[in-house]
KOLMAR-830599 format. One record per residue: residue number from 1; residue in one letter; x, y, z of N, C-alpha, C in turn. Coordinates in steps of 0.05 Angstrom, whole numbers. Example, Ala and Ser with C-alpha at 12.3 -4.5 7.8 and 13.67 -1.06 7.14 Angstrom:
2
> 1, a, 264, -114, 156, 246, -90, 156, 264, -66, 156;
> 2, s, 257, -45, 142, 273, -21, 143, 258, 1, 157;
end
This chain:
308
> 1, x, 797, -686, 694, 823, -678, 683, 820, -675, 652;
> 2, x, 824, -659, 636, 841, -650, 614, 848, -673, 599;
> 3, x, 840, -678, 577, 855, -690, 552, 882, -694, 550;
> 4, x, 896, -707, 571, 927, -713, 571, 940, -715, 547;
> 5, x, 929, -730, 531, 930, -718, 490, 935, -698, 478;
> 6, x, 924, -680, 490, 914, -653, 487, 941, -643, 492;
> 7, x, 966, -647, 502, 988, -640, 515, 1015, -639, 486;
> 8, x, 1010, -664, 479, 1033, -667, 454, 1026, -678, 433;
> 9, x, 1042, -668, 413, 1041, -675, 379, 1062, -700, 370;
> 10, x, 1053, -714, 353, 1061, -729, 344, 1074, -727, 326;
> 11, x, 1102, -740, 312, 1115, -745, 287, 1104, -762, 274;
> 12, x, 1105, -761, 250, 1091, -788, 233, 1114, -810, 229;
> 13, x, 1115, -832, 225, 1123, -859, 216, 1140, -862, 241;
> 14, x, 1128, -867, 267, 1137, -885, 290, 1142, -906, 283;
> 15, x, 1169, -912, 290, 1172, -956, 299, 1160, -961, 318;
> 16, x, 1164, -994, 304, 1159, -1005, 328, 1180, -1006, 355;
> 17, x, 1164, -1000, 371, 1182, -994, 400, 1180, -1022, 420;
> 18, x, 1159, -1042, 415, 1159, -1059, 436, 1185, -1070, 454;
> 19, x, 1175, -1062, 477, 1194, -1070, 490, 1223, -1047, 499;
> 20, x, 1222, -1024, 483, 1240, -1004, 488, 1255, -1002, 512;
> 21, x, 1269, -991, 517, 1277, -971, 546, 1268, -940, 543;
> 22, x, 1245, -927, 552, 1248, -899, 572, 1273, -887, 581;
> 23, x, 1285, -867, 568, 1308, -860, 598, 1297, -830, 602;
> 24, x, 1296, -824, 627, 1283, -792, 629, 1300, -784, 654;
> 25, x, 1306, -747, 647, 1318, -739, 673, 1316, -709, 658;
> 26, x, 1294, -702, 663, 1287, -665, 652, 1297, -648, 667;
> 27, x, 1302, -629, 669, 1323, -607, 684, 1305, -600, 695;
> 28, x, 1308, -584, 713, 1299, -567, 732, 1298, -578, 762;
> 29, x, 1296, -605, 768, 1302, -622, 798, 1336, -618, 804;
> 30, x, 1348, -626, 825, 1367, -630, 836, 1385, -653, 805;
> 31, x, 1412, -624, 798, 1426, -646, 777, 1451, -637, 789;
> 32, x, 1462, -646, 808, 1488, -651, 818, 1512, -649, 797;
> 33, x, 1525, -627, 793, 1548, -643, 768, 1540, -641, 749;
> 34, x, 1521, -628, 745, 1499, -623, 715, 1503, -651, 702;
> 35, x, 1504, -664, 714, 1517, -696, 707, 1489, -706, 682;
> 36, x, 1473, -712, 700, 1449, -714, 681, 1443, -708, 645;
> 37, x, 1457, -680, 648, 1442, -656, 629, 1466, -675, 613;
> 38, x, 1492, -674, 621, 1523, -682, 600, 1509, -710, 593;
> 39, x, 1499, -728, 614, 1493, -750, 599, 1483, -754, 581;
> 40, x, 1455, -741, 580, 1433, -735, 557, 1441, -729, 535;
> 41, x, 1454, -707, 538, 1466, -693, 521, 1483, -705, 487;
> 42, x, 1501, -722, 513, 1515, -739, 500, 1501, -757, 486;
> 43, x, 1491, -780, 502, 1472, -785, 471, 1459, -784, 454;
> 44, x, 1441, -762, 457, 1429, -753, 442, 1450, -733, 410;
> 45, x, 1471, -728, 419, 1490, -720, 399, 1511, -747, 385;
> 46, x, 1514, -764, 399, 1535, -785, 392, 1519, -807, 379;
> 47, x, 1495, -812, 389, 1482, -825, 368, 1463, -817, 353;
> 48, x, 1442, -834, 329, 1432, -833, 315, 1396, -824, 330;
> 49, x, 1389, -801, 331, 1367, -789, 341, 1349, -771, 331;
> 50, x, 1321, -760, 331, 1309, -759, 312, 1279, -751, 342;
> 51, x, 1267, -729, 347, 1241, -729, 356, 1231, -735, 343;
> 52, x, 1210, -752, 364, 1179, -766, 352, 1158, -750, 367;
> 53, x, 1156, -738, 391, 1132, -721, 399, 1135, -699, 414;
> 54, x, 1128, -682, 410, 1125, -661, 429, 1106, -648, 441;
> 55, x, 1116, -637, 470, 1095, -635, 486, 1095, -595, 491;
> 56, x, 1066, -590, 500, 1063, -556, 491, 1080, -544, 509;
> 57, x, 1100, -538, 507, 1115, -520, 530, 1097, -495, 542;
> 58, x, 1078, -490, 535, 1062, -465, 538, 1040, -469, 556;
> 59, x, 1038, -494, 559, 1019, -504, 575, 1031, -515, 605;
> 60, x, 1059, -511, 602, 1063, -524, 628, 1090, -517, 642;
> 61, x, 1090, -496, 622, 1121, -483, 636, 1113, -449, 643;
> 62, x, 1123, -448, 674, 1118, -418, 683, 1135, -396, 667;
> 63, x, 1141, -386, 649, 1157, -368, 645, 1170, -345, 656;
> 64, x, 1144, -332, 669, 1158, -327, 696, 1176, -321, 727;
> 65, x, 1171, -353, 722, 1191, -372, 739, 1221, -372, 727;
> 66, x, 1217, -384, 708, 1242, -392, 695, 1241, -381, 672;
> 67, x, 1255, -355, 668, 1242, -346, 645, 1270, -351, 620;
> 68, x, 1266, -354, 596, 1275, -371, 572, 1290, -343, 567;
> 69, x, 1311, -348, 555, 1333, -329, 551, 1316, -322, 518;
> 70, x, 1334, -299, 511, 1318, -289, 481, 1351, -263, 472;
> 71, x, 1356, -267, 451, 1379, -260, 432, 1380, -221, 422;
> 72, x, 1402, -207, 440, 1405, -183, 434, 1419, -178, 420;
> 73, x, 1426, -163, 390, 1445, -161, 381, 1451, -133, 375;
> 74, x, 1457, -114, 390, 1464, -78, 385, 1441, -69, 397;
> 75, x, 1422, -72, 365, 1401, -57, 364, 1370, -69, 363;
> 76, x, 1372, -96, 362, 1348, -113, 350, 1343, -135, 365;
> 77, x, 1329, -151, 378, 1319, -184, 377, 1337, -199, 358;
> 78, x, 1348, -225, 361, 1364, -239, 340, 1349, -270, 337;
> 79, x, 1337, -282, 365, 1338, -310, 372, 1324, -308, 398;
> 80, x, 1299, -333, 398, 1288, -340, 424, 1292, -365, 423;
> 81, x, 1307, -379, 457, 1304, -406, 454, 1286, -416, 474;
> 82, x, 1266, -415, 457, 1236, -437, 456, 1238, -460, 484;
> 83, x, 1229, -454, 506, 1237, -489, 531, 1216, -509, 505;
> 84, x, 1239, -530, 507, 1216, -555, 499, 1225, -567, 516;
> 85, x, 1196, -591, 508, 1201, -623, 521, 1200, -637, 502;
> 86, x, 1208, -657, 502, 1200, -676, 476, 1211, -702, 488;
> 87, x, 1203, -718, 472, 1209, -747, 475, 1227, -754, 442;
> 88, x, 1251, -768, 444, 1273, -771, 432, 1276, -796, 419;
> 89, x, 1278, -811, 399, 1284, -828, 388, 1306, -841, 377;
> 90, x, 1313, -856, 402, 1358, -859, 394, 1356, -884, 392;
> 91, x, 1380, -893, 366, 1394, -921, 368, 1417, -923, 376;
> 92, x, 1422, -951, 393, 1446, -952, 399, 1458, -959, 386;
> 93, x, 1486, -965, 383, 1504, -976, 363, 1503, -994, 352;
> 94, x, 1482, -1017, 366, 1472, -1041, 353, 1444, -1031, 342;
> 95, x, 1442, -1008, 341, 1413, -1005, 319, 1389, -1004, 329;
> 96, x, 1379, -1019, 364, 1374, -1014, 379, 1367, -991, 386;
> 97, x, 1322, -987, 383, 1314, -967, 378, 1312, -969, 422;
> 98, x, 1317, -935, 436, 1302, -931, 459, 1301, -899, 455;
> 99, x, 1287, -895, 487, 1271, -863, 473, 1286, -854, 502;
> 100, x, 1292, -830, 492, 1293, -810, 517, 1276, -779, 520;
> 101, x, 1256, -782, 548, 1240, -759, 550, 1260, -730, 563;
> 102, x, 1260, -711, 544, 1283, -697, 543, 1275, -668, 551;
> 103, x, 1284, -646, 562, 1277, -619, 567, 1264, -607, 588;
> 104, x, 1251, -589, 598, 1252, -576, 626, 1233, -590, 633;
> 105, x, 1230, -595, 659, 1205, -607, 678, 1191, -589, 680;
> 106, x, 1167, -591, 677, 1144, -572, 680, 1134, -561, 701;
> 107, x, 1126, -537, 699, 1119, -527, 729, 1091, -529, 745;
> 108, x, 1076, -535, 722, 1051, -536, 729, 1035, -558, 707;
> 109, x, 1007, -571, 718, 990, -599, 709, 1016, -621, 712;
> 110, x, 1025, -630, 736, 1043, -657, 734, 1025, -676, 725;
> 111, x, 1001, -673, 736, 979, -700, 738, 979, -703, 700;
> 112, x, 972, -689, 692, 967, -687, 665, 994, -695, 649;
> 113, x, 1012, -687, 663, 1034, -684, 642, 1042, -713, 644;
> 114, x, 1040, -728, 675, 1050, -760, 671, 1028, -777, 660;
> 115, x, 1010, -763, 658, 983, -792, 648, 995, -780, 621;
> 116, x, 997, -764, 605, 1012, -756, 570, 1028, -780, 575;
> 117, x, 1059, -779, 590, 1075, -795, 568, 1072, -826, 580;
> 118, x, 1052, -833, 595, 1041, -858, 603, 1022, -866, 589;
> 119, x, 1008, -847, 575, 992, -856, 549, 1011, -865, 531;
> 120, x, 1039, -851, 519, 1054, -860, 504, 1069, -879, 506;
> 121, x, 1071, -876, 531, 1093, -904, 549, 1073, -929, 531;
> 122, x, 1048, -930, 544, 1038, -960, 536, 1021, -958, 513;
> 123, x, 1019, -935, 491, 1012, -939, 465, 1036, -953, 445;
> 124, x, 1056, -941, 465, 1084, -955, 437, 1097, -984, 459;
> 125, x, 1081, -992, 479, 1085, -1009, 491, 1115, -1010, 499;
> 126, x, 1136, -992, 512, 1151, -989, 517, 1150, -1005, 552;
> 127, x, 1177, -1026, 543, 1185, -1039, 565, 1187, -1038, 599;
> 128, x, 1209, -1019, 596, 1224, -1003, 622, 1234, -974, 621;
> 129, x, 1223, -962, 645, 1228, -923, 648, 1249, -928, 664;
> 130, x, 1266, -915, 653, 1296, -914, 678, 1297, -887, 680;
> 131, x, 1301, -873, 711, 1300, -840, 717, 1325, -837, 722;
> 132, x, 1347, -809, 710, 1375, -815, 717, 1370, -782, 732;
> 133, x, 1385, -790, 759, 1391, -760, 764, 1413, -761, 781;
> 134, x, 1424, -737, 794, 1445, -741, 809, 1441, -713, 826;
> 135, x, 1451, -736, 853, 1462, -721, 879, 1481, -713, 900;
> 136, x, 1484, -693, 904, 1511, -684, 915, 1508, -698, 943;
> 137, x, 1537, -711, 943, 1534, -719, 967, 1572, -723, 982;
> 138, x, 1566, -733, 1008, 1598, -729, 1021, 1614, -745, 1011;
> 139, x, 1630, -748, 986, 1643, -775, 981, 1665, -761, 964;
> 140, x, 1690, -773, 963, 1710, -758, 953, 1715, -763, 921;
> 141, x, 1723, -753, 898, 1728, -749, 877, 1756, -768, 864;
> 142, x, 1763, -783, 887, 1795, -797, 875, 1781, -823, 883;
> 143, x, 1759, -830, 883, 1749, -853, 895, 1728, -868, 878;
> 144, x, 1715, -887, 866, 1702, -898, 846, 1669, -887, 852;
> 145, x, 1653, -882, 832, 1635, -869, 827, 1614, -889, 837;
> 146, x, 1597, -867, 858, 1566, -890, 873, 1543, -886, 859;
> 147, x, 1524, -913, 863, 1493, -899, 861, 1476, -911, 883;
> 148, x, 1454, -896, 876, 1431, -902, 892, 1416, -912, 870;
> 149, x, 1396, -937, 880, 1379, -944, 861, 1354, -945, 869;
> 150, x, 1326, -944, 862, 1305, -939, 861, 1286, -951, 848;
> 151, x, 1262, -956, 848, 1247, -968, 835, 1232, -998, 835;
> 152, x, 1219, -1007, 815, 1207, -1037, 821, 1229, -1049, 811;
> 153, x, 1251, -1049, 802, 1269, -1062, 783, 1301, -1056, 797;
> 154, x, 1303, -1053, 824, 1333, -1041, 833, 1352, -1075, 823;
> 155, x, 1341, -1098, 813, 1358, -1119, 818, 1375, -1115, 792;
> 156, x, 1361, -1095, 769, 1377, -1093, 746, 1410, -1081, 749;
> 157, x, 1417, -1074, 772, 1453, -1066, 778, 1456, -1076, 808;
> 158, x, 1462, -1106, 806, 1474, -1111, 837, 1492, -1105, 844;
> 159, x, 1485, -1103, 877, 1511, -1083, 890, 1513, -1052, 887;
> 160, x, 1486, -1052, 883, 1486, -1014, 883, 1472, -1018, 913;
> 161, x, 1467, -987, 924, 1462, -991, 946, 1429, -974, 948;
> 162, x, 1413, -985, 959, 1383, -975, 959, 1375, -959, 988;
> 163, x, 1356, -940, 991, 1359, -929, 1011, 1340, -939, 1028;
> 164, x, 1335, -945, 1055, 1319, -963, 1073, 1299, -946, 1090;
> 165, x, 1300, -923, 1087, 1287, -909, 1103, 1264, -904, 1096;
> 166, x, 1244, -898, 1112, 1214, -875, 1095, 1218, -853, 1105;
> 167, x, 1218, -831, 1089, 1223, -797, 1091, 1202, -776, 1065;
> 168, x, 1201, -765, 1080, 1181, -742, 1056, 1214, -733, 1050;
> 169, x, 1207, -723, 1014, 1224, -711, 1003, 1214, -692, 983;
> 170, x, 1217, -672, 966, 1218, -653, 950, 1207, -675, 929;
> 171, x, 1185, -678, 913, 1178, -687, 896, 1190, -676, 874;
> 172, x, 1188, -699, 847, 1195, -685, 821, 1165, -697, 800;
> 173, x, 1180, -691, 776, 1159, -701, 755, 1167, -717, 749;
> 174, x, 1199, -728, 749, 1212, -756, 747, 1207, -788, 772;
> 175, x, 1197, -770, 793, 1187, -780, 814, 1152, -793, 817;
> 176, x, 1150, -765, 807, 1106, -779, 800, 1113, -803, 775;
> 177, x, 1138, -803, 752, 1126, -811, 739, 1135, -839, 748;
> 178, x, 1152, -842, 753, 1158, -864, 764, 1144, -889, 781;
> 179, x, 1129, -859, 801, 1106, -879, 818, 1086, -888, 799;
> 180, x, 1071, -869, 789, 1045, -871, 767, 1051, -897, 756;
> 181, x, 1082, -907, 731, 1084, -934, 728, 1083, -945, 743;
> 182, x, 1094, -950, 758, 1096, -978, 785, 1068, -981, 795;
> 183, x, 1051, -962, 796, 1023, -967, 798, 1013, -979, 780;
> 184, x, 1008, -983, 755, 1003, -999, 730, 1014, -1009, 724;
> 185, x, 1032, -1027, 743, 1050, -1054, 734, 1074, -1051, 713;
> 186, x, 1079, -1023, 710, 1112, -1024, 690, 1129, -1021, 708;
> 187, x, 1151, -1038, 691, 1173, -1034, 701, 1188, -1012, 705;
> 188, x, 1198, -1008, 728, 1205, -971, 725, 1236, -979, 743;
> 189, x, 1261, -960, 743, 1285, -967, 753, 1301, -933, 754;
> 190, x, 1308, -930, 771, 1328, -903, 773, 1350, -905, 794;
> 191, x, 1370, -892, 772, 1392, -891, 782, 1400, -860, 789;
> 192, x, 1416, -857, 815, 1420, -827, 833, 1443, -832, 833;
> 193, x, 1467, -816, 815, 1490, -807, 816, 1500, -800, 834;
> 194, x, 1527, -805, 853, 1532, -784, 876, 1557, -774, 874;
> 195, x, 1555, -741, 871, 1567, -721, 863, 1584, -715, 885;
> 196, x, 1613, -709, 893, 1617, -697, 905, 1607, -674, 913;
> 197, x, 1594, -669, 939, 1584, -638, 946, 1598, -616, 945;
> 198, x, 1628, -616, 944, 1642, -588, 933, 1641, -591, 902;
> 199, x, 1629, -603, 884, 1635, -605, 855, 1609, -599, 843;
> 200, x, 1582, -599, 863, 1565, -602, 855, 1549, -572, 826;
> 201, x, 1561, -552, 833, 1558, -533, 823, 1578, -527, 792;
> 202, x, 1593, -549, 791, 1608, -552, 766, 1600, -574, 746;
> 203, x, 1608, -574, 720, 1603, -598, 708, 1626, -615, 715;
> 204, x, 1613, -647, 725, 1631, -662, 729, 1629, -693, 715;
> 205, x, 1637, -683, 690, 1641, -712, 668, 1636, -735, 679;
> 206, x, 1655, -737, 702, 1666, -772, 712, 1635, -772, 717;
> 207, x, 1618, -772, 735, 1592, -782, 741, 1580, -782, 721;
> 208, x, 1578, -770, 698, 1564, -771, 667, 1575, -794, 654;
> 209, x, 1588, -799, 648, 1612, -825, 650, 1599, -848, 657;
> 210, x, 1601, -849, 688, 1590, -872, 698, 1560, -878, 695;
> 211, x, 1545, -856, 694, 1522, -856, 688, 1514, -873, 662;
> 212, x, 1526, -867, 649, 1520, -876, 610, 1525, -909, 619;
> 213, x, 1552, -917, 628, 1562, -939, 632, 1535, -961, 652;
> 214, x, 1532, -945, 675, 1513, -964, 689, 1485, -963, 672;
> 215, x, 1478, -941, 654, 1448, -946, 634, 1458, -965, 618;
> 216, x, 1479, -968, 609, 1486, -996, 588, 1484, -1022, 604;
> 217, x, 1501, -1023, 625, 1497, -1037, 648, 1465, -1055, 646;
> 218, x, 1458, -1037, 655, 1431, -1040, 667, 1404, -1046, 649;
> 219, x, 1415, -1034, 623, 1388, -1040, 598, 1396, -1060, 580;
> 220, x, 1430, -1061, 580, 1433, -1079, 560, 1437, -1063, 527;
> 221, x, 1437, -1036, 528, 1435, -1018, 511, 1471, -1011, 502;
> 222, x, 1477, -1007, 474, 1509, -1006, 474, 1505, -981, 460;
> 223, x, 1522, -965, 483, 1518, -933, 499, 1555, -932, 495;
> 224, x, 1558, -907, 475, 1591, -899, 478, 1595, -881, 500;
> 225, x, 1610, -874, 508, 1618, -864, 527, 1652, -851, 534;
> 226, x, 1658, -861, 514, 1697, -854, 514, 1694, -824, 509;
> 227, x, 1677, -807, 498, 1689, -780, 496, 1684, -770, 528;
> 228, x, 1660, -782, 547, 1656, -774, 567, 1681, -787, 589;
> 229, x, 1692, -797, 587, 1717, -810, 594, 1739, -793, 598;
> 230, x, 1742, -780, 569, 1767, -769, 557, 1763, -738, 573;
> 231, x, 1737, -737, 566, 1737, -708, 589, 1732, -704, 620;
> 232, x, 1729, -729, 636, 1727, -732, 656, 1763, -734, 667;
> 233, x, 1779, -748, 649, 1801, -747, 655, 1817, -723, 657;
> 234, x, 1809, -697, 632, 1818, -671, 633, 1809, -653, 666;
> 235, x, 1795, -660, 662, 1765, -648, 692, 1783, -663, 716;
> 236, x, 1792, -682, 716, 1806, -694, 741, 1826, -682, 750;
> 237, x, 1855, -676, 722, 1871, -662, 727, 1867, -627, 740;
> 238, x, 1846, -618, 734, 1832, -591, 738, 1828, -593, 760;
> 239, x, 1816, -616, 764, 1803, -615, 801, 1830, -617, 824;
> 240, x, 1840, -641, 812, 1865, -639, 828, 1894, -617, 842;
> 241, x, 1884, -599, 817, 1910, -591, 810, 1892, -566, 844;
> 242, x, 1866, -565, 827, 1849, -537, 848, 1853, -545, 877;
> 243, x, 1856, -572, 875, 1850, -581, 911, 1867, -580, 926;
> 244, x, 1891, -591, 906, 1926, -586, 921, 1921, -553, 927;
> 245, x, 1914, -533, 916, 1924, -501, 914, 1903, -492, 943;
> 246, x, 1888, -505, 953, 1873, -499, 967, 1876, -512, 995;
> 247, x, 1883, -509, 1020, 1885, -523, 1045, 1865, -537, 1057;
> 248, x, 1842, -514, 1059, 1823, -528, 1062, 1807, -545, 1048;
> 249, x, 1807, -556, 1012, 1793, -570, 1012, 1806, -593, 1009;
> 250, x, 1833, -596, 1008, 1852, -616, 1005, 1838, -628, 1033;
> 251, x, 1834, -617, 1061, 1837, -627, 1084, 1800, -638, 1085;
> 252, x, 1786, -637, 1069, 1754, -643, 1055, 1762, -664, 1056;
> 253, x, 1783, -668, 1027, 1778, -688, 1010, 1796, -709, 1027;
> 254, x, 1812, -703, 1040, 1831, -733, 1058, 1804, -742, 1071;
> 255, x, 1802, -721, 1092, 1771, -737, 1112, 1765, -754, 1092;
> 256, x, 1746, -748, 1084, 1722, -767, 1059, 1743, -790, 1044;
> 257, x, 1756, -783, 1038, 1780, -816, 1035, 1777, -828, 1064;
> 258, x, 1787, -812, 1079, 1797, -840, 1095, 1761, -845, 1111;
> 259, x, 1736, -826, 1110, 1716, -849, 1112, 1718, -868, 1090;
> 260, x, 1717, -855, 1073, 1710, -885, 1048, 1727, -902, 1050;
> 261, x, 1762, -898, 1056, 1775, -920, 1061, 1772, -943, 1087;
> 262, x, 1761, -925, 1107, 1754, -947, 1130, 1736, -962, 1129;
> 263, x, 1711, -945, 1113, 1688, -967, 1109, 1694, -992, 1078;
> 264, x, 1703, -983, 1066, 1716, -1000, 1043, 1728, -1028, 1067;
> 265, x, 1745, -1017, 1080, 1761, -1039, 1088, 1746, -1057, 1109;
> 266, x, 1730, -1035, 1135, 1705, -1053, 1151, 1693, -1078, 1137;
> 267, x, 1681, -1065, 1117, 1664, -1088, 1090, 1677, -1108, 1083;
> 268, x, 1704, -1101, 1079, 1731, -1123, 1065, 1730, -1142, 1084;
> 269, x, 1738, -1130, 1108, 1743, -1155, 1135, 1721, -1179, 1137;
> 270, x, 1700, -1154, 1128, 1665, -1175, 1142, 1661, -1194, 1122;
> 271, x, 1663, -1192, 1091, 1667, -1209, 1071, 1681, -1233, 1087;
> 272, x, 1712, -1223, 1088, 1732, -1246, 1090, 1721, -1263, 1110;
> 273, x, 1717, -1257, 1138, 1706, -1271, 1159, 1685, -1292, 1152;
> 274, x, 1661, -1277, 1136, 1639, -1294, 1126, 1644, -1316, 1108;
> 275, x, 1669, -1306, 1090, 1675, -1336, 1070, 1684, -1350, 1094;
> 276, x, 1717, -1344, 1101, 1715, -1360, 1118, 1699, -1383, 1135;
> 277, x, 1670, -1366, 1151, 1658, -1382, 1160, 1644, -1395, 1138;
> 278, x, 1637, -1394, 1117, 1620, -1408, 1093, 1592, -1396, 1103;
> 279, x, 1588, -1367, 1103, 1569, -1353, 1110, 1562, -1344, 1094;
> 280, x, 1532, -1322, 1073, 1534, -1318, 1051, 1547, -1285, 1063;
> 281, x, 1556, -1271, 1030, 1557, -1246, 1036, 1539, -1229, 1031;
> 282, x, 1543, -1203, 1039, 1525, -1185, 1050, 1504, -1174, 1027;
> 283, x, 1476, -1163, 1027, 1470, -1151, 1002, 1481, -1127, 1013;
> 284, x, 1471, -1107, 983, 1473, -1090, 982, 1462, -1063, 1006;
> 285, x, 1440, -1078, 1002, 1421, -1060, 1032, 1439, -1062, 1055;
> 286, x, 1450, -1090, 1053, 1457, -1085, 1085, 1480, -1075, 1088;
> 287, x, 1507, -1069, 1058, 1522, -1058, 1063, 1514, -1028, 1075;
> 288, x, 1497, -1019, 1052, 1488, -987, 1065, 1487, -986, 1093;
> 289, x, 1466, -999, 1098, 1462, -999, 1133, 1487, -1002, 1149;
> 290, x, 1496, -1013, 1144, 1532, -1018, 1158, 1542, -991, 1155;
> 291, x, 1543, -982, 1128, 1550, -952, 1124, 1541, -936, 1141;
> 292, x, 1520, -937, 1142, 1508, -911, 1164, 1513, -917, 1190;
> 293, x, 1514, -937, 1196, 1528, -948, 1225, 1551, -932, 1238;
> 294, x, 1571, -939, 1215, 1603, -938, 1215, 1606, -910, 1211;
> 295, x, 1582, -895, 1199, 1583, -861, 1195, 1573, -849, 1230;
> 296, x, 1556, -863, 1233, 1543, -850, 1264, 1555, -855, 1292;
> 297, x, 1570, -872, 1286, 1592, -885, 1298, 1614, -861, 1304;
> 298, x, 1627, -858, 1278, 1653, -837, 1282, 1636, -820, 1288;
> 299, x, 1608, -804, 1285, 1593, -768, 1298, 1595, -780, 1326;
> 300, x, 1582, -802, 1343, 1593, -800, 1364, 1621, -799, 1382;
> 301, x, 1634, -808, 1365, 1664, -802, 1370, 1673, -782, 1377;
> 302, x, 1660, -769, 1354, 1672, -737, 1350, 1656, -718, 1363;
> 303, x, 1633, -723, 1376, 1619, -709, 1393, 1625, -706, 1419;
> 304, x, 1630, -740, 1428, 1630, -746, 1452, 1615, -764, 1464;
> 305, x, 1590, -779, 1460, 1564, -774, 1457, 1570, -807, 1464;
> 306, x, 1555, -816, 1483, 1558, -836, 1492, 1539, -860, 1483;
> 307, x, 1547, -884, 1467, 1536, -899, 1451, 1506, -909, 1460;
> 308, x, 1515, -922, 1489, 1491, -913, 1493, 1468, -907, 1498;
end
């Protein structure tokens, strides 16, 4: 392999980072809600930030593929905007230096491109990589915001729910990089946003929102978040107003309430019963599993389909 070095440039007068947080979620994988991109976004504008390296966009982005927009004005060229990647240098409000690996996922050398920022990961001896992304999935929009968690570190947000299965899936570069650490003993943690699937093709603040909130959550990092708030609340009225005007997705969004309200309440009961008995309550895993139960449950219902 290639000089993984060989990939990105350095800024001069790095801190010290020991111990940092990683947060990475580069575009181009599944971003539900462009949720991701608003999160990033957001901090990287709301706080105090500054690149420290960058990596050759030329070496690893198809253009082709995805080809980079470039500026017409009448008669002439005006503006090309350049894909980068870079790795980001933010404080949080307490001053609190962490880095975010920022810009398009690359299309080609993954191998190369994750041994790069794993050289940097443990030259600046950075702590914990947290991967944020989000997925569209069946769950309604008037209802509190889910995740999925992932990684060697899912204990950092209890009561999220982890997925139990083994399945091949669509690999990312947020995915190799993730494994690659957990292979060399770092701590690695990701959180999967879940987007309503009719919203998925819009920007949808509230999951950007919650996102910021569970990375503070979860790192201990003091992460603002009220302007993503303030516009998740505008975005609510918007959605609402669209869903009433529409029959059919009004009749979406009841279903998916009243799953989430039955299984909300199933859980409620099984709690109460268990204190009662002085039983412990449930983890998280096994709420999921209950979930999928209580979901496969009503398809046979509604099929016909004899249990069985």
């Amino acid at each position: 392999m290639l000089d993984p070095g060989e990939l990105y440039e350095l800024e001069p007068d790095v801190p010290e980072l020991d111990g940092a947080v990683l947060v990475h979620g580069l575009s181009g994988f599944v971003d539900a809600g462009s949720s991701t991109r608003l999160a990033i976004e957001h901090l990287r504008t709301t706080l105090d930030s500054r690149v420290i390296a960058r990596f050759d966009a030329d070496q690893l982005i198809d253009y082709r593929s995805r080809r980079p927009r470039i500026a017409f004005d009448q008669d002439h060229y005006t503006g090309y905007q350049q894909p980068v990647i870079e790795v980001v240098l933010v404080r949080d409000q307490d001053g609190t230096p962490f880095l975010i690996l920022d810009g398009r996922e690359p299309d080609v050398q993954w191998d190369r491109f994750v041994s790069g920022v794993t050289e940097l990961f443990e030259a600046w001896n950075v702590g914990l990589a947290v991967e944020l992304h989000a997925i569209p999935m069946a769950v309604p929009h008037t209802r509190p915001v889910a995740f999925t968690t992932h990684g060697n570190r899912t204990d950092l947000i209890a009561g999220e729910r982890s997925w139990k299965h083994s399945v091949l899936i669509p690999a990312s570069v947020g995915s190799l990089l993730e494994l690659r650490l957990t292979e060399r003993g770092h701590d690695t943690f990701g959180l999967a946003v879940h987007v309503p699937y009719y919203l998925a093709e819009s920007e949808y603040a509230t999951a950007a929102a919650a996102m910021v909130d569970s990375l503070a959550k979860a790192t201990g990092l003091a992460l603002p978040s009220s302007d993503l708030h303030e516009a998740a609340e505008q975005a609510r009225v918007q959605i609402d107003e669209q869903t009433s005007s529409s029959t059919e997705v009004a009749q979406v969004v009841t279903q998916l309430e009243q799953q989430y309200d039955a299984y909300t309440a199933e859980e409620s009961n099984r709690a109460d019963l268990l204190q009662a008995a002085g039983g412990e309550l449930p983890t998280g895993d096994e709420l999921a599993e209950s979930f999928e139960r209580f979901l496969a449950e009503h398809e046979r219902k509604d099929t016909g389909d004899n249990p069985d």
